[in-house]
Each structure stands twice: as structure tokens, then as C-alpha cells.
C-alpha positions as CSV (number, residue, x, y, z in Angstrom):
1,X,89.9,-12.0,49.0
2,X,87.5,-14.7,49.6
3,X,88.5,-17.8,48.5
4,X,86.6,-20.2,46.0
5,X,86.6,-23.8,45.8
6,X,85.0,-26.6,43.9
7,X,84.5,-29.7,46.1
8,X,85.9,-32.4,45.0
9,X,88.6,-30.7,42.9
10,X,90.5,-29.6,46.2
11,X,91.8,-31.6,49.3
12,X,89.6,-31.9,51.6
13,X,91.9,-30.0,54.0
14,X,90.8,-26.7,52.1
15,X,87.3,-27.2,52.6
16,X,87.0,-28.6,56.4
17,X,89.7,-26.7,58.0
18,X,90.3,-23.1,59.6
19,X,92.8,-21.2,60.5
20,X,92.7,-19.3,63.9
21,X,95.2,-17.1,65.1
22,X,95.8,-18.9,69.0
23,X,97.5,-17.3,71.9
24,X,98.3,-19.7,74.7
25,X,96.9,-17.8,77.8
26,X,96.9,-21.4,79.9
27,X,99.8,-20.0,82.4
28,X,98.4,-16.4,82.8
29,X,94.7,-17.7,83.4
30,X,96.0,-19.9,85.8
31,X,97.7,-17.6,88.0
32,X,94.7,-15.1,87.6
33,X,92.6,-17.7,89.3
34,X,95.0,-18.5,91.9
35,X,95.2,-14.8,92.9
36,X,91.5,-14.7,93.1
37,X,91.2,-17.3,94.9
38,X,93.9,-16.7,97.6
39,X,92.9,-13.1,98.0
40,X,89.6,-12.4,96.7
41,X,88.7,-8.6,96.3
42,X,92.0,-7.6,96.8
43,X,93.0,-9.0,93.3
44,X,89.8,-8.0,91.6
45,X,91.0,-4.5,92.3
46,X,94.1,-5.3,90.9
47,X,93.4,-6.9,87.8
48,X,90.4,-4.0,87.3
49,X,93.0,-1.3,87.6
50,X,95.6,-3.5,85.4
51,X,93.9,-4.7,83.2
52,X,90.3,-2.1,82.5
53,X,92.2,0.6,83.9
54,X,89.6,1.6,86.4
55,X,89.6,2.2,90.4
56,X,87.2,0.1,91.8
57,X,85.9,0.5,95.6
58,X,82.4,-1.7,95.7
59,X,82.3,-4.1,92.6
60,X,78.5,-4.0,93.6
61,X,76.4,-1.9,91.1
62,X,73.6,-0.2,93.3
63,X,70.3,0.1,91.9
64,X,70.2,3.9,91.7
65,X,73.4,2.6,88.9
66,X,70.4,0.5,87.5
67,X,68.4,3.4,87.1
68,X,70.2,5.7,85.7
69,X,71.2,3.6,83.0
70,X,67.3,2.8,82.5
71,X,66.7,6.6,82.1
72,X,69.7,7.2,80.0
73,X,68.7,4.4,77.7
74,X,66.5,5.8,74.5
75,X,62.7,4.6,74.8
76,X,62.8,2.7,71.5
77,X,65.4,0.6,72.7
78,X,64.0,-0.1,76.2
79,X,60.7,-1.4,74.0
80,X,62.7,-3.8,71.7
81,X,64.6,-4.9,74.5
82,X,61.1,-6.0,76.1
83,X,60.2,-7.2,72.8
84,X,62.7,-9.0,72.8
85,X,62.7,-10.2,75.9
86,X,59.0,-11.6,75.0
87,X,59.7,-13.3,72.0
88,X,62.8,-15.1,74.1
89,X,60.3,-16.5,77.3
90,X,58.1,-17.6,74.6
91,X,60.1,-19.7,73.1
92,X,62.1,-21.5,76.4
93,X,58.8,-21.4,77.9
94,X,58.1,-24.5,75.8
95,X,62.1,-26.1,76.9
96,X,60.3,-26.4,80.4
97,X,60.2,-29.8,81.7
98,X,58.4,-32.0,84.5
99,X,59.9,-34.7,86.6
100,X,57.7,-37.8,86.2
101,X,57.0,-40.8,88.7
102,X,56.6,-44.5,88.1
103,X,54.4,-46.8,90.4
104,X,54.0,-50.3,90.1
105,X,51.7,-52.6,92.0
106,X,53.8,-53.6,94.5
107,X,54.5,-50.5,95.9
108,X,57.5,-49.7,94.1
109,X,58.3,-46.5,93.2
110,X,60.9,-44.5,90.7
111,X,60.8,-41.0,89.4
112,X,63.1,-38.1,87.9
113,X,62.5,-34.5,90.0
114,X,63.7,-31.6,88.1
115,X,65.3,-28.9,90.3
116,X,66.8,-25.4,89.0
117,X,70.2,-24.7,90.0
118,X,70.6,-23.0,93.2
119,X,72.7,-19.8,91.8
120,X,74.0,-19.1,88.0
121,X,76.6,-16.5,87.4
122,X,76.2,-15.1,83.9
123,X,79.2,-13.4,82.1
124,X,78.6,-10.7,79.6
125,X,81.5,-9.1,77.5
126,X,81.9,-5.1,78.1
127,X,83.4,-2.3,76.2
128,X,83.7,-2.7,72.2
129,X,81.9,-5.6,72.3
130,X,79.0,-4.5,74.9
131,X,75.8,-7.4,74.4
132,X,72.7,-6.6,76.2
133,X,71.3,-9.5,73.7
134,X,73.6,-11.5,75.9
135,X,72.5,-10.1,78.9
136,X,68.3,-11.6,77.8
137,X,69.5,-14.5,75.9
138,X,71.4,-16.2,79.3
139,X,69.5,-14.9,82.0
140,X,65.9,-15.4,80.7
141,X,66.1,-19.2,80.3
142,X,67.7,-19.1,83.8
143,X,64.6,-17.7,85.0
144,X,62.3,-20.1,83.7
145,X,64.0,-22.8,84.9
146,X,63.3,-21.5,88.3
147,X,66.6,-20.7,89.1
148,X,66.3,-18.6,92.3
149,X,69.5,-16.1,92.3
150,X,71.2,-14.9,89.0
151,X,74.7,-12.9,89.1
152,X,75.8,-10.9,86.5
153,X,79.3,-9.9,86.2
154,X,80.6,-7.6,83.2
155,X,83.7,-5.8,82.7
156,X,83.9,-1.9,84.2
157,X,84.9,1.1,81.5
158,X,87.4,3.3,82.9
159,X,85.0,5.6,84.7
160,X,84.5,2.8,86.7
161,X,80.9,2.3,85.1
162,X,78.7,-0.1,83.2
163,X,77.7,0.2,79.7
164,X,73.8,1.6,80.0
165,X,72.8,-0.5,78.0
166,X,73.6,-3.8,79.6
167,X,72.0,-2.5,82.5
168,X,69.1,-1.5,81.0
169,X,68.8,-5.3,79.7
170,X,69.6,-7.0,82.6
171,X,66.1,-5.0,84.4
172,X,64.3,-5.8,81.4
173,X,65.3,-9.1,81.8
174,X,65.1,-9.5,86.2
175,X,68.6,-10.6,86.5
176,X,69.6,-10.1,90.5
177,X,72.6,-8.8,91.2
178,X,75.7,-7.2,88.9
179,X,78.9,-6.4,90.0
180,X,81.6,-4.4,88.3
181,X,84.2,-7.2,87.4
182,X,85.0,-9.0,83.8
183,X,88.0,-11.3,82.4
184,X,89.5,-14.3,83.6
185,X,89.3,-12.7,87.3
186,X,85.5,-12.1,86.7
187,X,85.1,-16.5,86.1
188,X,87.4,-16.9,89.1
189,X,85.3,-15.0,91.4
190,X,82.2,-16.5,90.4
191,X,83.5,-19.9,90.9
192,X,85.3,-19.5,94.3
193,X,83.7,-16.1,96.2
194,X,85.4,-13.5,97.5
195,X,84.0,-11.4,99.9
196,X,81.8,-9.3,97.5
197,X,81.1,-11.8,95.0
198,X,79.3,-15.0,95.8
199,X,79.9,-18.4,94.4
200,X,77.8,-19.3,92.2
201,X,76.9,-23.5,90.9
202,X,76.9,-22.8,87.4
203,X,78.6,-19.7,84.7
204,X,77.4,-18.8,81.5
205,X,77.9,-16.5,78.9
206,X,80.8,-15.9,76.2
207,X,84.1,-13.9,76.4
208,X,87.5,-13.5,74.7
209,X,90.2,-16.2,75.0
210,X,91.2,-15.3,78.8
211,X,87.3,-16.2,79.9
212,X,86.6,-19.0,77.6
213,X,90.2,-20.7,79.3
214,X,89.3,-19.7,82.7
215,X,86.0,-21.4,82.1
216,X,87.4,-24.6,81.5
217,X,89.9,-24.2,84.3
218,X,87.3,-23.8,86.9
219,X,84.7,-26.6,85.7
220,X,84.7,-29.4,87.9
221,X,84.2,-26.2,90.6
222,X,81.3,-25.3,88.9
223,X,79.4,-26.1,85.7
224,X,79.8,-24.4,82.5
225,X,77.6,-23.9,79.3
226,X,80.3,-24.3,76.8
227,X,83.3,-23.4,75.9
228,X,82.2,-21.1,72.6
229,X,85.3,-20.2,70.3
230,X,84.6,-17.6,67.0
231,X,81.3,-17.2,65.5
232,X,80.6,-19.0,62.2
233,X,77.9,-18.7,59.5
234,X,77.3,-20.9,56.4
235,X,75.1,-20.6,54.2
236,X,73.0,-23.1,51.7
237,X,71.4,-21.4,48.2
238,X,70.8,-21.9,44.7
239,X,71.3,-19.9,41.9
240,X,67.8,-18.3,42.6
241,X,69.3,-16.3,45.6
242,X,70.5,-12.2,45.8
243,X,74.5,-12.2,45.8
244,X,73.8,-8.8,47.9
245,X,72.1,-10.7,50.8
246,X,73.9,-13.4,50.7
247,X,77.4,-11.0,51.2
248,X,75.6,-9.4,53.4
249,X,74.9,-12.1,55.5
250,X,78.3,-13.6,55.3
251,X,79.7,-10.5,56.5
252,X,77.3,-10.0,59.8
253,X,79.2,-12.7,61.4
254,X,82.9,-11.8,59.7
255,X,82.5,-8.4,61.5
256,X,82.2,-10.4,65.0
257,X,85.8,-11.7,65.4
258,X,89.4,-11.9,63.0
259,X,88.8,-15.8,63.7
260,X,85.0,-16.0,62.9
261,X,84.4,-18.2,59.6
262,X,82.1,-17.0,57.3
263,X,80.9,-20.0,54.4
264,X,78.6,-20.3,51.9
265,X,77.9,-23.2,49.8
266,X,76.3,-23.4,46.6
267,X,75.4,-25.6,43.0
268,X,75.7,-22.6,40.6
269,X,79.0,-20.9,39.4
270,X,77.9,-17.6,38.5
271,X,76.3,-17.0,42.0
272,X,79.7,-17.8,43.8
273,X,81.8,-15.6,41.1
274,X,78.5,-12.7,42.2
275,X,78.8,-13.2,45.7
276,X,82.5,-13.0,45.9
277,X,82.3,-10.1,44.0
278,X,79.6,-8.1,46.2
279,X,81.6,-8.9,49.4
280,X,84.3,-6.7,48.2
281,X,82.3,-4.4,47.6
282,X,80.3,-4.4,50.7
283,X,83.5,-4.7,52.7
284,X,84.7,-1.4,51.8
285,X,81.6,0.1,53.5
286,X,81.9,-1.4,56.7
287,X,82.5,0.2,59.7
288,X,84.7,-3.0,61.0
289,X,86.3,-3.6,57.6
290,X,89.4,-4.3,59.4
291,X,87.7,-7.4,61.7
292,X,85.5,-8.5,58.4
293,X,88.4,-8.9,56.0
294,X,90.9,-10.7,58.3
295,X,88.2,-13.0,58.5
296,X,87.2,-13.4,55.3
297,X,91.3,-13.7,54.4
298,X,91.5,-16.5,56.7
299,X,88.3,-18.1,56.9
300,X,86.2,-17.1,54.4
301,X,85.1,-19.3,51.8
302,X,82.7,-19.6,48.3
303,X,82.6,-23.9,48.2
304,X,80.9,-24.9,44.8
305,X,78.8,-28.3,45.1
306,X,77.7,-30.8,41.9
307,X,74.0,-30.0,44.0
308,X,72.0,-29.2,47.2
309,X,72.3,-32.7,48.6
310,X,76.1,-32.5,48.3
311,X,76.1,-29.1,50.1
312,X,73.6,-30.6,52.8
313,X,76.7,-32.9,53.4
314,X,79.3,-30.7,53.5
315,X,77.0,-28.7,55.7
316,X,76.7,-31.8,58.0
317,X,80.3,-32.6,58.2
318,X,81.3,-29.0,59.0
319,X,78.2,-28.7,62.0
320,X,78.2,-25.1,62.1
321,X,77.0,-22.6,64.5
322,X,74.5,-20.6,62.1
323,X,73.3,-22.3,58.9
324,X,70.9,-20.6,56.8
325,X,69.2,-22.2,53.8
326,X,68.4,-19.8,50.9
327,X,66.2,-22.1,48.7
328,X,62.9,-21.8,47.3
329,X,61.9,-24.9,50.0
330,X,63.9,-24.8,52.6
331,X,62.3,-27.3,55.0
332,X,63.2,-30.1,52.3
333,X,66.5,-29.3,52.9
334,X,66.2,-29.2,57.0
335,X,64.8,-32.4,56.8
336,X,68.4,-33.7,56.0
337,X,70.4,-31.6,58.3
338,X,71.7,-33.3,61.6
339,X,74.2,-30.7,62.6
340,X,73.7,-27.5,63.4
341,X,73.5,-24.9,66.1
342,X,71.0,-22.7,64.7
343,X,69.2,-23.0,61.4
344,X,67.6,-20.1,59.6
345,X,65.1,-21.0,56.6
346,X,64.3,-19.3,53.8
347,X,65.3,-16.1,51.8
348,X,64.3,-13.7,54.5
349,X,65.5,-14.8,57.4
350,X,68.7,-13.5,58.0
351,X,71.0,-15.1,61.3
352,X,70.6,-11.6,62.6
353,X,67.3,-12.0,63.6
354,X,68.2,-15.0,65.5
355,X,70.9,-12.6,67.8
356,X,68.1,-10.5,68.6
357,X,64.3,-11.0,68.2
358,X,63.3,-14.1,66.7
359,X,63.4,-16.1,70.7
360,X,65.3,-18.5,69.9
361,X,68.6,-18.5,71.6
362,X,72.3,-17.0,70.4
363,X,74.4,-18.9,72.7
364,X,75.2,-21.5,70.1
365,X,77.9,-24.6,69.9
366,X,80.7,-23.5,67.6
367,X,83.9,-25.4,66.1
368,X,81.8,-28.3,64.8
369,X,80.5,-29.3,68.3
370,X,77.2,-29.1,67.3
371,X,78.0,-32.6,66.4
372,X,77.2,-33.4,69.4
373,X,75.7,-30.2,71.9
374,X,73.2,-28.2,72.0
375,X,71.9,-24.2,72.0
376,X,71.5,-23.0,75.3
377,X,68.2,-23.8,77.0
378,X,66.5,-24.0,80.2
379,X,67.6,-27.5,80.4
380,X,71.0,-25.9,81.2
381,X,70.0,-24.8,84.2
382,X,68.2,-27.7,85.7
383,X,69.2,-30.8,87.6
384,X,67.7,-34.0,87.5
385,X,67.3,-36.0,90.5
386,X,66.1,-39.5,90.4
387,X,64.4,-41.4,93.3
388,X,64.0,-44.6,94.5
389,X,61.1,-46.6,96.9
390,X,60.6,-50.1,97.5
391,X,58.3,-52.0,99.6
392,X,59.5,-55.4,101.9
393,X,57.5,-57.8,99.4
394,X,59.0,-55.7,96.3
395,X,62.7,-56.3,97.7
396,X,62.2,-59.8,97.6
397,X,61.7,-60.1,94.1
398,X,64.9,-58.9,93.6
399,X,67.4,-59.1,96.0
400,X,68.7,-62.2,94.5
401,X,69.3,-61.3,91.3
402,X,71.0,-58.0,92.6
403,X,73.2,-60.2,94.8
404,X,74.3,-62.6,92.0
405,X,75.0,-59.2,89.6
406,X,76.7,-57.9,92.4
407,X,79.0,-61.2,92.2
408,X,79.7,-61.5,89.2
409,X,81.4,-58.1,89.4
410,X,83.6,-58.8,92.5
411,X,81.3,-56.6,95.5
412,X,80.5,-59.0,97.8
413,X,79.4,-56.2,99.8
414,X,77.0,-54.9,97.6
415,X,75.5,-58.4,97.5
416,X,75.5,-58.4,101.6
417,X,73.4,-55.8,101.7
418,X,70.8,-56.4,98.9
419,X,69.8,-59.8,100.8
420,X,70.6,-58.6,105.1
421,X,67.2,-57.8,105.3
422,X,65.6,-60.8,104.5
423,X,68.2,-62.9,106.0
424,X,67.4,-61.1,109.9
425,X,63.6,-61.7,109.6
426,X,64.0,-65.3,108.7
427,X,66.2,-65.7,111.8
């Protein structure tokens, strides 16, 4: 049962905290990546056959694999994929950025260059929870940053195949290579090598408990997006809103994970009592009843603000993955909101769209760390590298001043070199 709470008439404890059911897998990831590490294909075929129960030979996946799944995959889904796919470049088309240079008139010169990363490694989750979104959502930005080699790495089924449909996204999508590998091993290999999988610069892409540690084992090796933990959804609305929707939406991200956090936030008694309702109701229909209601149970919540600019701070203070604002103007609302992964506005725009069609991108900060990151962009796969000219007679403005900073902090060195060169021409 879904619990209802005024704010301000309960600690704030009950309103701001969650409870997640944690497993420390610290010890086990670390020895997974140590294996992997030390002996490279040999472990992958251990932990495939340990672990997905399936005897794996070439972790490759050959592009007659790649085509079989296209054909096997219905038509109408190939076409929303590619719809999809467009609606995604269209929007990160416009994340694309230029490097810029500054001259000045005596011949200095500073600039930013943007370069892609070399090689990403995307990880994408396999069997129950099989996401060719995934598959468009990391690779695609990848792309347009110019990123010249993306690896795809996804967890086998027992036959020793790949879910169809994640192969049939990742051609929609151009991603280069895929191999038959997932779990903590599947990060490991991507960040070391072995002698079938390359290393890559940067990994993407979410996973259960075992890849999200072995993600931030290996960083500092390699670059990471994020370290995404259970999916979350609040929602803003008045009394004008549908109870129905509103459970409904609640429960599209309940269904995700035991952990996920489902919220919604309102100024009129009668809709929370409605809405509370119509989730039990709605609950015993769905297919993943079990997932939705341990969420719910633990994380689910009906909080009842004094008005809308109350639950705009609540919404702030809790800097959720997915917001959505139900209200008759929901860009006054946005206006005031500073933290949030994803924001959905209006009464028919449900988060869903978001996971799949509308472009804009699912890989979203959870946890309240949209406090301070970002969605996934092309800006994650970029570097920026700044440069640096100056001319003799632009030198000599400076090198003074950079040789008394320089002393001030201790580096006579530093100082030594900022004024050698005019010292040997005045010789």
C-alpha cells in the first residue's frame, strides 16, 4: 500500500528518504575484474558458463548473427526503431559543439579543440531486462560526437545468442562491433582487453548492481557515464489531473526495479486518496505486479503540499530522475525547477515517451545527483583540448608577472623558465 503523507505534519525523514534493499558485491566484483584482467578470455568463458550458463567459443557476434536477427525482427518494430533512432540524432544533433580560438594582436593565440573519444564500449543489459532503447539512446550520441569505434557488449542467453532485438537496434543505430559477454566481467574486459575484446577509453550504459560496482572499480582506467542506481519518477499535479494516469504513470517506472521510487506530489486531498486508490487497482493487472508493489511498499509515496510552489520545492530538494508536471501550465512551473534529470510537461506527456521516441535521452542521473549531473549527451563523449601560442614580443609582457606568481608559490623553477629566454638574448 502506498503510503500518504502531508508535508509538514511528518519528519522530514519520511518524505526525503528511501529505502533500498543493498547487497555488498565490492569483494566479488573485485575478484571478477582481477580474473579478467590476469587471464582475459579464458575467464570470460568462465563466468559466461557460471554465471549465463552458456558455452561460449568466439564472444564475437558475426554479421550473418546481425542479420538474422534483422530478419527475425517484425517490420513494425524495425520502423519505430528507425523512428526512433531519428527523433534521437535530432535532438543531440543540436548537443554538438565547436572548439573556438582566440587571437589577439600580438600574435597570441588560445583556443579549446573538441575531439571525440577514440573508442566507447557501451553496455546493454540482456535477458529479462533486454533494452534495444538502450542500445539507440548510448550509441547514437556517440556517433555524433564523432567517435570513431563503438563496442557493444551484452549478456549471451543460454543458446549462446543475442536477444534479436538488441541486434536489430544496434544496425539501426551503426554501432561497430558486439561481442557475447555481460556482467561485471563484461566492464572488466572493456576496460583492460583481452584477446577478443579491445579496450576501450570510455563505458556506458546501465546494469544491475555487479556492473554499476564494476564501473566504479575500473574508472580512473577508463571513463564512465555514471553510476545509475533504480529508476525514479515524481510527479507534480493539481486536482484537475486523471488519478488513472497519474497511477499509471507512477507504476511505469515501479515495474522497472523492487528499489525504483515511484512519487507524486500534490495540493488536493481527494486526488491523492483517488490516486492511491487506482494504483491498487491497476497493480493487480500488471504483468510485473510482484516488481511494482515491492516498490511501491518501499518506495512509493502520495506527499500532500499546502500548494504547487511547495511541491516545486520538494521536487527540487528530492532532484529526481523523471519529473513530470501535470498542470494546466506547466512551463510556469519548469520555470522554477533546478533539479531534474528529465522533465515531462503537461497532461499528455507521459515519462514513457521519453524511454523511447520523444529524442531526448533515457540515460538519466538518479539518487538526487541531478543536483549536480547531467542526461547523457554527446558532450560525454568528447574531449576538450586547449592550446596555447605566444609570440617573443607577447612573452615579454608577461614573463614577469608569471615569474613573481610563480614565487609567491614556492617554484622557483617555474619562474626560471618563464624569463630564460629573455635573459639569453640580452646576453
Amino acid at each position: 500500500m502506498i503510503k500518504t503523507l502531508k508535508y509538514g505534519s511528518v519528519p522530514d525523514s519520511e518524505i526525503f528518504s528511501r529505502r533500498e534493499a543493498r547487497v555488498s558485491v565490492t569483494e566479488t566484483v573485485s575478484l571478477i575484474i582481477s580474473n579478467v584482467k590476469e587471464n582475459g578470455d579464458k575467464a570470460l568463458r568462465y563466468y559466461s558458463s557460471t554465471f549465463d550458463r552458456a558455452e561460449i567459443t568466439d564472444f564475437a557476434v558475426s554479421d550473418e548473427e546481425i542479420e538474422q536477427a534483422v530478419r527475425a525482427t517484425d517490420t513494425e518494430f524495425i520502423c519505430i526503431l528507425e523512428r526512433a533512432a531519428s527523433n534521437i540524432r535530432r535532438f543531440h544533433s543540436k548537443q554538438k559543439r565547436e572548439g573556438f580560438e582566440i587571437r589577439e594582436p600580438d600574435g597570441t593565440v588560445i583556443g579549446q579543440k573538441i575531439v571525440p573519444v577514440d573508442r566507447v564500449g557501451l553496455y546493454v543489459p540482456g535477458g529479462t531486462a533486454a533494452y534495444p532503447s538502450t542500445v539507440l539512446m548510448n550509441s547514437i550520441p556517440a556517433r555524433i560526437a564523432g567517435c570513431p569505434e563503438i563496442i557493444m557488449v551484452t549478456p549471451p542467453q543460454k543458446d549462446g545468442k543475442i536477444n534479436p532485438a538488441i541486434l536489430a537496434a544496434a544496425h539501426v543505430a551503426g554501432v561497430d562491433r558486439i561481442f557475447k559477454v555481460g556482467g561485471a566481467q563484461a566492464i572488466a574486459a572493456l576496460a583492460y582487453g583481452t584477446e577478443s575484446i579491445p579496450k576501450v577509453d570510455k563505458i556506458v550504459g546501465p546494469g544491475n548492481a555487479f556492473v554499476a560496482e564494476a564501473k566504479r572499480q575500473v574508472f580512473g582506467i577508463v571513463s564512465i557515464d555514471m553510476i545509475a542506481g533504480p529508476s525514479e519518477i515524481m510527479i507534480i499535479a493539481d486536482g484537475k489531473s486523471d488519478p488513472a494516469v497519474l497511477a499509471a504513470d507512477m507504476l511505469s517506472q515501479a515495474e522497472h526495479d523492487k528499489n525504483a521510487s515511484a512519487v507524486l506530489i500534490t495540493d488536493s486531498e481527494p486526488l491523492a486518496v483517488a490516486v492511491g486508490e487506482e494504483i491498487e487497482k491497476q497493480l493487480r493487472s500488471l504483468e510485473r505486479e510482484e516488481t511494482a508493489r515491492a516498490s511501491i511498499d518501499a518506495n512509493g509515496r502520495i506527499i500532500i503540499a499546502e500548494n504547487l510552489t511547495e511541491a516545486v520545492e520538494i521536487a527540487n530538494r528530492l532532484a529526481p530522475e523523471h519529473l513530470e508536471i501535470c498542470t494546466d501550465d506547466p512551463f510556469e512551473l519548469f520555470e522554477k525547477i533546478r533539479h531534474a534529470g528529465s522533465v515531462f510537461l503537461g497532461r499528455n506527456c507521459p515519462e514513457a515517451v521519453g524511454d523511447y521516441m520523444a529524442g531526448t535521452n533515457h540515460t538519466l542521473p538518479t539518487g538526487g545527483t541531478a543536483r549536480f549531473s547531467s542526461p547523457l549527451s554527446v558532450d560525454d563523449f568528447i574531449k576538450k583540448t586547449q592550446y596555447t601560442f605566444f609570440t617573443e614580443r607577447a612573452l615579454s609582457d608577461i614573463d614577469r608577472d608569471v615569474a613573481f606568481f610563480a614565487c609567491k608559490e614556492g617554484l622557483t623553477a617555474h619562474a626560471k623558465s618563464a624569463l630564460i629566454r629573455a635573459e639569453r638574448k640580452n646576453r
